[in-house]
N, C-alpha and C positions, 0 to 999 in steps of 0.2 A: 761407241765407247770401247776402250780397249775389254778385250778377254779378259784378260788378270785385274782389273780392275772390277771388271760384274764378278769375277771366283772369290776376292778377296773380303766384295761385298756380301756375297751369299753365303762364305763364312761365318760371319760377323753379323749378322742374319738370325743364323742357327744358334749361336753362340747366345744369342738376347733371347730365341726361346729357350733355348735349356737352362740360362737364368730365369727365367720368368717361373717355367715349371717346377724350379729348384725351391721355389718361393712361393708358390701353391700349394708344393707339396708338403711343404713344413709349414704350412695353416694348416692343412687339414691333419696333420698329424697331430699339431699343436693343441686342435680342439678336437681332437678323438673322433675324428669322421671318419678315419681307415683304420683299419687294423693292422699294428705295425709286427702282429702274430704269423703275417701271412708272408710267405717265403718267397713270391711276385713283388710284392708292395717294399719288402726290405733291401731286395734286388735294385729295383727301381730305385729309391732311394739311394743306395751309395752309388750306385753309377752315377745319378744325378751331383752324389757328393764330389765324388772322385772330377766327374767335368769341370765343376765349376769353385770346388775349391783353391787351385793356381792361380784363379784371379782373385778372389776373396781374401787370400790370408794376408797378401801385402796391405790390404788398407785395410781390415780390424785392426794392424797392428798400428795404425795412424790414427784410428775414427778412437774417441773416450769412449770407455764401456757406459752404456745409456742403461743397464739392467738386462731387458729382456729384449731389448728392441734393438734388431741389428738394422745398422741404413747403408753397410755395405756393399749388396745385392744393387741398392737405388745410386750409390756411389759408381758403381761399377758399369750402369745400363748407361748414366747418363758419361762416364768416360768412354766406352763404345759409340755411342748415338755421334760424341763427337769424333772422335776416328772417322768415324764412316765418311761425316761429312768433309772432313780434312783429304779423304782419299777420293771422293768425290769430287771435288772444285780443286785442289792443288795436284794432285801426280797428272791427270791429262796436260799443263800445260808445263809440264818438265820431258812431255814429247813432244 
């Protein structure tokens, strides 16, 4: 397989955990498992915010406010999971 096809994928890779983590991380904050006191854990978090809000805010601004339950995050893995497979099976036979 090409190079830039395995760098593009292991982007995009990385990209699904720091979503994932973004979305653990705001359980456990959600239900007061960490302490969001501590100056590590608040760090963590906005880095996590800051990664993964550019993909996020286009589709809250599409998805109905549901209350408390954002499906964004789940919006957003499963528009990755298909890129991936679109740059999987179609750019190798545009070489």
């Amino acid at each position: 397989m090409n190079p830039f096809i395995e760098l593009i994928n292991t982007i995009i890779d990385i990209y699904i955990w720091i979503i994932i983590a973004m979305v653990v991380m705001s359980w456990l904050v959600g239900f007061n498992v960490i302490n969001m006191q501590n100056d590590f854990v608040r760090q963590i978090r906005y880095a996590l915010f800051r990664l993964t809000e550019p993909g996020l805010a286009p589709i809250r601004r599409f998805l109905p406010d549901l209350g408390g339950l954002d499906l964004s995050p789940l919006v957003l893995l499963i528009a990755l999971f298909f890129v991936q497979k679109l740059i999987v099976y179609y750019v190798p036979m545009l070489f």
